[in-house]
C-alpha angles and dihedrals in degrees: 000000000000109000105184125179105182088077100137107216107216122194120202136213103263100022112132097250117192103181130171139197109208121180115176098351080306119124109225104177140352139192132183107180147130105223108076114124099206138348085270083060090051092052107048096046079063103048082049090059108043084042109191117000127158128227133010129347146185124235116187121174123183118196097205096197101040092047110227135102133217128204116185126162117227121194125189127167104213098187120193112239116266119211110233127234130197114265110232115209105212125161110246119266134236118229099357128102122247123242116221113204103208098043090051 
């Protein structure tokens, strides 16, 4: 049994394409078309749809006439800014409770 890894999935101009983005069971975004140049076409139809998401997600991508289908995860951490405060260095205190900025 040849198992080989490095098989290259083209997609044509033309080619009957069906493709998801799927984060946390939750479809974000899903084309079915005919007009994508290339995978990376595919892609990033799909990334333009489901705009900002956090974690891991799911691309699949079916080429309908060609006849294969291609799943690939994609993970991306998109943080919020956080404003930054100055980071006082006092000694600890006996007796006293502490304050904790970003819980107040």
């Amino acid at each position: 049994m040849n198992m080989n890894k490095n098989i290259t999935n083209i997609v044509n101009l033309g080619d009957r394409v069906c493709a998801t983005l799927a984060c946390n069971g939750r479809c974000l975004a899903s084309v079915n078309g005919s007009d994508f140049a290339s995978l990376e076409a595919v892609k990033r139809a799909l990334l333009e749809i489901a705009g900002h998401y956090m974690g891991m997600a799911v691309l699949t991508v079916r080429n309908c006439t060609q006849g294969w289908r291609d799943v690939t995860a994609l993970a991306t951490m998109n943080r919020p800014a956080v404003e930054s405060q100055p980071v006082h260095a006092a000694p600890p205190r006996v007796g006293a409770q502490y304050l904790i900025p970003w819980a107040s």
